[in-house]
KEGUNU-776387 format. One record per atom (N, C-alpha, C, CB): residue in one letter; atom name; z, x, y. Coordinates in steps of 0.1 Angstrom, whole numbers, plus 5000, padded with zeros to 4 digits. Glycine has a CB too. Layout:
BEGIN
+------+------+------+------+------+
| rest | atom |    w |    u |    v |
+------+------+------+------+------+
|    A |   CA |    Z |    X |    Y |
...
+------+------+------+------+------+
END
This chain:
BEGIN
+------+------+------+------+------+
| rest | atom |    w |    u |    v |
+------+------+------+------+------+
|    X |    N | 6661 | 7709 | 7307 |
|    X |   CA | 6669 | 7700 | 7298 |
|    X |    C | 6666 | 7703 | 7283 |
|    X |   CB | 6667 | 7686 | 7301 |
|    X |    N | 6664 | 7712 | 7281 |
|    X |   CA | 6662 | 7717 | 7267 |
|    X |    C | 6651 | 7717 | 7261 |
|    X |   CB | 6669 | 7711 | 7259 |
|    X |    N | 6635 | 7717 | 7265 |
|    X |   CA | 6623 | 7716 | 7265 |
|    X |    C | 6614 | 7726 | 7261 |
|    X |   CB | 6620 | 7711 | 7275 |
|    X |    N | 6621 | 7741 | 7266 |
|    X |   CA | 6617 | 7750 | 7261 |
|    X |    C | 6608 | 7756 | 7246 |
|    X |   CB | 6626 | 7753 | 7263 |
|    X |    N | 6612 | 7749 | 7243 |
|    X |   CA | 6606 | 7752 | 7223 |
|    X |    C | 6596 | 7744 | 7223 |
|    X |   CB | 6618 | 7746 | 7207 |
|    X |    N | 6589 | 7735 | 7229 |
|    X |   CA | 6581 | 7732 | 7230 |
|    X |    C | 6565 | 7736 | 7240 |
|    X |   CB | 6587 | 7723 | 7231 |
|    X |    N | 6563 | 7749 | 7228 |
|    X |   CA | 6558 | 7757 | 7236 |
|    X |    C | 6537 | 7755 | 7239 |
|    X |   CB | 6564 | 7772 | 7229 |
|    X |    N | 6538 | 7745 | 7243 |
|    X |   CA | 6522 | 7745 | 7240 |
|    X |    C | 6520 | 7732 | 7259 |
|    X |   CB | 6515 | 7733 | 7217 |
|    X |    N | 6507 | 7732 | 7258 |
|    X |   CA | 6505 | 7727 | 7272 |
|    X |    C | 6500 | 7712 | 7270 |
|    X |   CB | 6494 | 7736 | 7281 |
|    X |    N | 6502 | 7706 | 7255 |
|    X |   CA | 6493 | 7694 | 7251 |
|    X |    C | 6510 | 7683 | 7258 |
|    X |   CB | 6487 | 7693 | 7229 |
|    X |    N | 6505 | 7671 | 7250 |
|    X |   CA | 6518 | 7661 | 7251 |
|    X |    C | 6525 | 7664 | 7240 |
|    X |   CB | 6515 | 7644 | 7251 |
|    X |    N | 6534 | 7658 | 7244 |
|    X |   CA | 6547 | 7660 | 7237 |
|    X |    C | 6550 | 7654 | 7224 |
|    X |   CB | 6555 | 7656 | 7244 |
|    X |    N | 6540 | 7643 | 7218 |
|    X |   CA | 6537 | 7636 | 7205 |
|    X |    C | 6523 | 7643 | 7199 |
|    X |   CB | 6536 | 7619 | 7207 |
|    X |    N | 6519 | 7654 | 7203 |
|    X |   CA | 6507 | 7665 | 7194 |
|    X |    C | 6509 | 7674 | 7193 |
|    X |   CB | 6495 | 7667 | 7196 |
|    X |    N | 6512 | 7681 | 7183 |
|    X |   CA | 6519 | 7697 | 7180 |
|    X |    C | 6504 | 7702 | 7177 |
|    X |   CB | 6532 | 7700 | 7164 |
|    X |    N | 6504 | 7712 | 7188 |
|    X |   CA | 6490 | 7720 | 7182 |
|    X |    C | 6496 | 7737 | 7186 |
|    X |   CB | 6471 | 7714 | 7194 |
|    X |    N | 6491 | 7750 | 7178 |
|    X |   CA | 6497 | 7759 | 7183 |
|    X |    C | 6491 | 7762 | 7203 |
|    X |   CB | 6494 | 7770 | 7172 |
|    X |    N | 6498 | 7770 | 7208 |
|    X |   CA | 6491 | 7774 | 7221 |
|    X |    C | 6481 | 7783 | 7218 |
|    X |   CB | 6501 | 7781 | 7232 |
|    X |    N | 6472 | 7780 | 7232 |
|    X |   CA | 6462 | 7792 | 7230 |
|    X |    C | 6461 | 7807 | 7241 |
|    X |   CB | 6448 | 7783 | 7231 |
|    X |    N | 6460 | 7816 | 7229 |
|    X |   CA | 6465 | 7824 | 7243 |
|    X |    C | 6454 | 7832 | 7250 |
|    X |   CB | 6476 | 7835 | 7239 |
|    X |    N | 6443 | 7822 | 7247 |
|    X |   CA | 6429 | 7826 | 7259 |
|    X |    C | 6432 | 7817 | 7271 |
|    X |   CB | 6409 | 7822 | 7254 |
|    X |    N | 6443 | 7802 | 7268 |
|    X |   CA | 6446 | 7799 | 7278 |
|    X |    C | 6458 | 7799 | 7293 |
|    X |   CB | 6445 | 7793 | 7273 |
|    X |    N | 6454 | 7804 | 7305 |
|    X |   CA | 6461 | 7803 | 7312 |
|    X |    C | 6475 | 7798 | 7318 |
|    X |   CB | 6456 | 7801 | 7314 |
|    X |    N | 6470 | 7785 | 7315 |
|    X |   CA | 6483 | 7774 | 7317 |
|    X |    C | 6493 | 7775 | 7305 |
|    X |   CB | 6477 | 7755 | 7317 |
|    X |    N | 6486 | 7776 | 7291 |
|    X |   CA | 6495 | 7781 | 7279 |
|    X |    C | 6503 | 7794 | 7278 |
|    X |   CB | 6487 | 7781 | 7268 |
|    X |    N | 6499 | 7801 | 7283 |
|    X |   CA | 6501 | 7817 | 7286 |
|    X |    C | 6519 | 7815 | 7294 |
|    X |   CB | 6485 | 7825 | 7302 |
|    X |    N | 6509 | 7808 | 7306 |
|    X |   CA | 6522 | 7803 | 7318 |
|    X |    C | 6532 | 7798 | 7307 |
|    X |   CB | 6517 | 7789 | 7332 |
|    X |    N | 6531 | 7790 | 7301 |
|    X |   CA | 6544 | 7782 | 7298 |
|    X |    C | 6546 | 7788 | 7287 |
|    X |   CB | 6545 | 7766 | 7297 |
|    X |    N | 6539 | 7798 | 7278 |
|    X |   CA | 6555 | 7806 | 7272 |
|    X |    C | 6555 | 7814 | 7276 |
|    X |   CB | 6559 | 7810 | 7259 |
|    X |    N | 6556 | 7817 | 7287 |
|    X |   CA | 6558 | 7831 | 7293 |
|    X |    C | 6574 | 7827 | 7303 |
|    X |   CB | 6542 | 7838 | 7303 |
|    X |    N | 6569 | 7812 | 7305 |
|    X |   CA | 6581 | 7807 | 7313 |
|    X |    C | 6593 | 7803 | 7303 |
|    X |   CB | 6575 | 7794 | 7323 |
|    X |    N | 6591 | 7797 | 7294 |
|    X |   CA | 6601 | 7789 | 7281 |
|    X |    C | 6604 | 7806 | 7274 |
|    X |   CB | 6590 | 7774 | 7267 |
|    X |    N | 6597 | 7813 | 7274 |
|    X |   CA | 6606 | 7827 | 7271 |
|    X |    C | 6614 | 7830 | 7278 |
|    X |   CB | 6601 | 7839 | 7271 |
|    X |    N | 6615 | 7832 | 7291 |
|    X |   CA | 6622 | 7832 | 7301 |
|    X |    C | 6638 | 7829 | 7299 |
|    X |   CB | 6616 | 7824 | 7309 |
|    X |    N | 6632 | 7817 | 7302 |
|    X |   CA | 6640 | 7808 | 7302 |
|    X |    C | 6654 | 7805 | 7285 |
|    X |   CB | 6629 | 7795 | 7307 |
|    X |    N | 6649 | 7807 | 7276 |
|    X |   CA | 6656 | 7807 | 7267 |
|    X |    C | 6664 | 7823 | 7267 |
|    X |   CB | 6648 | 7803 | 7255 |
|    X |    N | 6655 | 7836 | 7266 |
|    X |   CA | 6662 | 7842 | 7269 |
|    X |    C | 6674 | 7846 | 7276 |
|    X |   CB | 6657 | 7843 | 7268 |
|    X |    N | 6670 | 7841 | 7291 |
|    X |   CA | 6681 | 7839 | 7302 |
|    X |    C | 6692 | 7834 | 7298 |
|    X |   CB | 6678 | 7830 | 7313 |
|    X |    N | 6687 | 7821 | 7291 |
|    X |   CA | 6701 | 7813 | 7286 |
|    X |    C | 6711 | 7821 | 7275 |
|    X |   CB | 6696 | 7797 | 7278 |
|    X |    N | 6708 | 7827 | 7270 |
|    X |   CA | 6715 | 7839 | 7258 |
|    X |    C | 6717 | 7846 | 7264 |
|    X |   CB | 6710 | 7844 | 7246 |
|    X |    N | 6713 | 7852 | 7274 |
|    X |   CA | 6717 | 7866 | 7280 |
|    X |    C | 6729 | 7860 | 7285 |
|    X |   CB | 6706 | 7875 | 7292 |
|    X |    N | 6729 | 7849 | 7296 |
|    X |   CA | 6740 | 7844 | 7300 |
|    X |    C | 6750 | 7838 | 7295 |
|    X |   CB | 6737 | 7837 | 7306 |
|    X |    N | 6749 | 7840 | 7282 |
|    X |   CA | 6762 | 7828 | 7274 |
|    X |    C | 6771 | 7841 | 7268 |
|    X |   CB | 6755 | 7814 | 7257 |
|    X |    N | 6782 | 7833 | 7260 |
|    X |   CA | 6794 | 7840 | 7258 |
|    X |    C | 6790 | 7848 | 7244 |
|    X |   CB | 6807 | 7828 | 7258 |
|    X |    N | 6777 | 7847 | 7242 |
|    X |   CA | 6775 | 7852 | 7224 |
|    X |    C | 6771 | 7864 | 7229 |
|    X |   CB | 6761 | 7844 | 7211 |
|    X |    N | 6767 | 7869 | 7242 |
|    X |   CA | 6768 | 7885 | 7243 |
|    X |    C | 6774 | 7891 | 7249 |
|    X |   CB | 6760 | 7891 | 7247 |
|    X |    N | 6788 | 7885 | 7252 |
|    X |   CA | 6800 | 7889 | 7257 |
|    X |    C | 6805 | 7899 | 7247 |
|    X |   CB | 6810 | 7877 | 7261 |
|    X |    N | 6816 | 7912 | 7249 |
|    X |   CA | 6817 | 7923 | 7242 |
|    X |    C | 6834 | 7918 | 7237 |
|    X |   CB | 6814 | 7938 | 7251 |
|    X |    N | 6840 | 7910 | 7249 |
|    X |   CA | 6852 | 7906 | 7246 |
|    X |    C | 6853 | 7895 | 7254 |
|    X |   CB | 6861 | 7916 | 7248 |
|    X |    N | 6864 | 7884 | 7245 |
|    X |   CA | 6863 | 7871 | 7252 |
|    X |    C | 6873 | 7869 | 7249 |
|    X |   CB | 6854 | 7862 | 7250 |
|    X |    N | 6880 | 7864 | 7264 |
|    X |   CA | 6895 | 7864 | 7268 |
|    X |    C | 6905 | 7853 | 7260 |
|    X |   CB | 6895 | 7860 | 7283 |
|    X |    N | 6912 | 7856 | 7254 |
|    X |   CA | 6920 | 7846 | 7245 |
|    X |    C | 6916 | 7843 | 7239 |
|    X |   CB | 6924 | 7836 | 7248 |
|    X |    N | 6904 | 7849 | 7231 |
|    X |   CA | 6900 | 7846 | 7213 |
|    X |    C | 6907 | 7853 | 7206 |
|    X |   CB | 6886 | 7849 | 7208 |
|    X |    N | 6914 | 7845 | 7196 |
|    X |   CA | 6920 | 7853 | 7186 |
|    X |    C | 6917 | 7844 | 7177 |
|    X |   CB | 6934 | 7859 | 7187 |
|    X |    N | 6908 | 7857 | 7166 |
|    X |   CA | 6904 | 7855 | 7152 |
|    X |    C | 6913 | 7848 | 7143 |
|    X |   CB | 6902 | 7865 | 7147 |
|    X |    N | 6909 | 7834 | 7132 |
|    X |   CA | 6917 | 7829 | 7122 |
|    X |    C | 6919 | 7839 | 7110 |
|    X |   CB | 6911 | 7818 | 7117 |
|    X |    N | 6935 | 7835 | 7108 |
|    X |   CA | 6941 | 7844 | 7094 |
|    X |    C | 6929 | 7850 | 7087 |
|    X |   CB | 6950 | 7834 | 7081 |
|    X |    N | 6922 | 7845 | 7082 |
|    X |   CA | 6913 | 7841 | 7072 |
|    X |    C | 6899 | 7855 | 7074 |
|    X |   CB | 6909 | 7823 | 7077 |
|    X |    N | 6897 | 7853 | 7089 |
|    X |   CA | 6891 | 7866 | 7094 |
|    X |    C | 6898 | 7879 | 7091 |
|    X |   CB | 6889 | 7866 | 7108 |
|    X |    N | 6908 | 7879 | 7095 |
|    X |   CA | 6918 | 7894 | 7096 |
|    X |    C | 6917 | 7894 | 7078 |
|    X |   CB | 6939 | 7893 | 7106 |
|    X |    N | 6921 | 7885 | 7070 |
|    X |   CA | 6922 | 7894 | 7058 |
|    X |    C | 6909 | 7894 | 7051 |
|    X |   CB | 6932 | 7889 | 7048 |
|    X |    N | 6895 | 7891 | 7052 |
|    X |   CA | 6885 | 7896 | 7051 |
|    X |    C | 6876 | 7911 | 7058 |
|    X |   CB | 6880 | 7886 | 7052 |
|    X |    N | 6884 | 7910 | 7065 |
|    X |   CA | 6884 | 7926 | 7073 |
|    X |    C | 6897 | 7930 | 7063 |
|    X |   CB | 6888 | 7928 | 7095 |
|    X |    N | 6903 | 7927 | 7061 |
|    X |   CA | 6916 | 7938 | 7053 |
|    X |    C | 6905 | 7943 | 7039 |
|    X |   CB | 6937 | 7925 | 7045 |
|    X |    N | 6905 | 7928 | 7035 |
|    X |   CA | 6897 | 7930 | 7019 |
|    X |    C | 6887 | 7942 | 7024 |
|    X |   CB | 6886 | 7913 | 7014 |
|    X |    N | 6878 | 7939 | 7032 |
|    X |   CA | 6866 | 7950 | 7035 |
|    X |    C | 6873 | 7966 | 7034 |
|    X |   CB | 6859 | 7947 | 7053 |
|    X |    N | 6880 | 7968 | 7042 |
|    X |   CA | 6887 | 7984 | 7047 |
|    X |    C | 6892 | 7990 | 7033 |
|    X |   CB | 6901 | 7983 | 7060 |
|    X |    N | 6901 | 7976 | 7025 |
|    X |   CA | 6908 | 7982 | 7010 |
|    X |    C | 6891 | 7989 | 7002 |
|    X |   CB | 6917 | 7963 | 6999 |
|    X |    N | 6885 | 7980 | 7000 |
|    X |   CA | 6873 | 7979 | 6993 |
|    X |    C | 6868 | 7994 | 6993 |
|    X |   CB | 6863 | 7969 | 6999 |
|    X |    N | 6863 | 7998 | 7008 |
|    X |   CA | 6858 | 8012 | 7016 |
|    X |    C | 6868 | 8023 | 7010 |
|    X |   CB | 6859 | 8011 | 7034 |
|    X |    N | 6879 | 8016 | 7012 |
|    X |   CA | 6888 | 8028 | 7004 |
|    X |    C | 6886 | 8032 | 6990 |
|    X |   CB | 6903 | 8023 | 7004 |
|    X |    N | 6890 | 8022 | 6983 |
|    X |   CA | 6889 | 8026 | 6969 |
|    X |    C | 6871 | 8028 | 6964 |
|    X |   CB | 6899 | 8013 | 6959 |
|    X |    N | 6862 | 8025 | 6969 |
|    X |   CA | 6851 | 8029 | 6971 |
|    X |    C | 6849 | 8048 | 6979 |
|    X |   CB | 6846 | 8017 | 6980 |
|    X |    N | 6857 | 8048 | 6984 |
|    X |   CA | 6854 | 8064 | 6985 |
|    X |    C | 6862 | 8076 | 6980 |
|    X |   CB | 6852 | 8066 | 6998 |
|    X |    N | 6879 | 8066 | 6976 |
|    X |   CA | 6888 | 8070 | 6965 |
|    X |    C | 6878 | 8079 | 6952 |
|    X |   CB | 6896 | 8055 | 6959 |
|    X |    N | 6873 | 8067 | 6950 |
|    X |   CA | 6862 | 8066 | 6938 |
|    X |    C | 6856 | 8078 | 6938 |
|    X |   CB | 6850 | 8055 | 6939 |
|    X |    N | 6847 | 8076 | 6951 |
|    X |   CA | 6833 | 8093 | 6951 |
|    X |    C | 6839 | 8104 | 6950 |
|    X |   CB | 6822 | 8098 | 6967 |
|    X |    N | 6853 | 8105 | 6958 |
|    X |   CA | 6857 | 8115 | 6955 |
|    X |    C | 6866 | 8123 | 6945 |
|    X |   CB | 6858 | 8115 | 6962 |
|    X |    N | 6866 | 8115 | 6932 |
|    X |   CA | 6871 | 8115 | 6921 |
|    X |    C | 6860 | 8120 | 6912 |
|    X |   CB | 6877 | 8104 | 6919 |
|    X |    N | 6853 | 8109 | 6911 |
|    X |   CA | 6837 | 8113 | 6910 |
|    X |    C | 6834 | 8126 | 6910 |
|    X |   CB | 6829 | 8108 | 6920 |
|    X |    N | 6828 | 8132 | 6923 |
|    X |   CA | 6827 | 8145 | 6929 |
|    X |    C | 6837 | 8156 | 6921 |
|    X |   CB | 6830 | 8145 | 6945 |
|    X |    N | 6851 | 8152 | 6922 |
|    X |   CA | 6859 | 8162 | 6920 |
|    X |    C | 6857 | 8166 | 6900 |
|    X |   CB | 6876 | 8156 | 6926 |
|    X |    N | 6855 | 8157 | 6894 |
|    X |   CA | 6852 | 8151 | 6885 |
|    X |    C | 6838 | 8161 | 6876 |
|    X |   CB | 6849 | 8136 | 6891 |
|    X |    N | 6830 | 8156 | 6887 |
|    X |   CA | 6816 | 8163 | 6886 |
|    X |    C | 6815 | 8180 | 6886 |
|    X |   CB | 6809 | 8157 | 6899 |
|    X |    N | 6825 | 8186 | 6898 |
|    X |   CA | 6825 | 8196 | 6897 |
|    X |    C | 6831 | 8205 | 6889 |
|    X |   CB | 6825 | 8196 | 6903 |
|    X |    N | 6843 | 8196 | 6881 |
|    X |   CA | 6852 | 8205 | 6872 |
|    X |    C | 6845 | 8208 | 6863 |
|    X |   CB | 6865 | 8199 | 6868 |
|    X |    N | 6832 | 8197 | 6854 |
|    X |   CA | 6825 | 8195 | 6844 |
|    X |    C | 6813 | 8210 | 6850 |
|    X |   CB | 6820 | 8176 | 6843 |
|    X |    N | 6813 | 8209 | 6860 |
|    X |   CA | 6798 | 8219 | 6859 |
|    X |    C | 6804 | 8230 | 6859 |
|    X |   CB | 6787 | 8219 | 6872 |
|    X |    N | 6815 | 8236 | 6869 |
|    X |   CA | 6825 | 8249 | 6866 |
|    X |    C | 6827 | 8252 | 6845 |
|    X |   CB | 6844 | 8242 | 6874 |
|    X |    N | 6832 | 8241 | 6837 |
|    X |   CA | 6833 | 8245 | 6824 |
|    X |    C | 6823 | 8251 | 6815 |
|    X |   CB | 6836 | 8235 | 6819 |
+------+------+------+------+------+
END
């Protein structure tokens, strides 16, 4: 029930770190690693594609903005370059 982050072997009203000469402490984050991990391996945040999501407007033109950007960013170098080399040829 969501307990996991509570990674030490004391009660639950004394935050002390775990110790890891201890056993029983060992055990339980070795188990609450586990266990959180599992839970993210199993959820939809490491899915590659997820069925009937489609991104807000708002996403697609911040990817537009990005790709324009890349463009005229490498418009650029190679103006630059072309630029660069006419000057070293003279």
């Amino acid at each position: 029930a969501g307990n996991d982050l509570i990674l030490t072997s004391t009660d639950l009203y004394t935050w002390t770190d775990p110790d890891p000469q201890s056993a029983a402490d060992v055990t339980i984050l070795r188990t609450a690693a586990h266990n959180i991990l599992y839970a993210v391996a199993n959820s939809n945040s490491v899915n590659a594609k997820v069925t009937g999501y489609i991104p807000a407007w708002w996403k697609w033109a911040i990817i537009g903005l990005d790709v324009a950007a890349a463009g005229l960013i490498a418009l650029w170098g190679v103006k630059a370059f072309k630029k660069a080399k006419k000057e070293k040829q003279a």
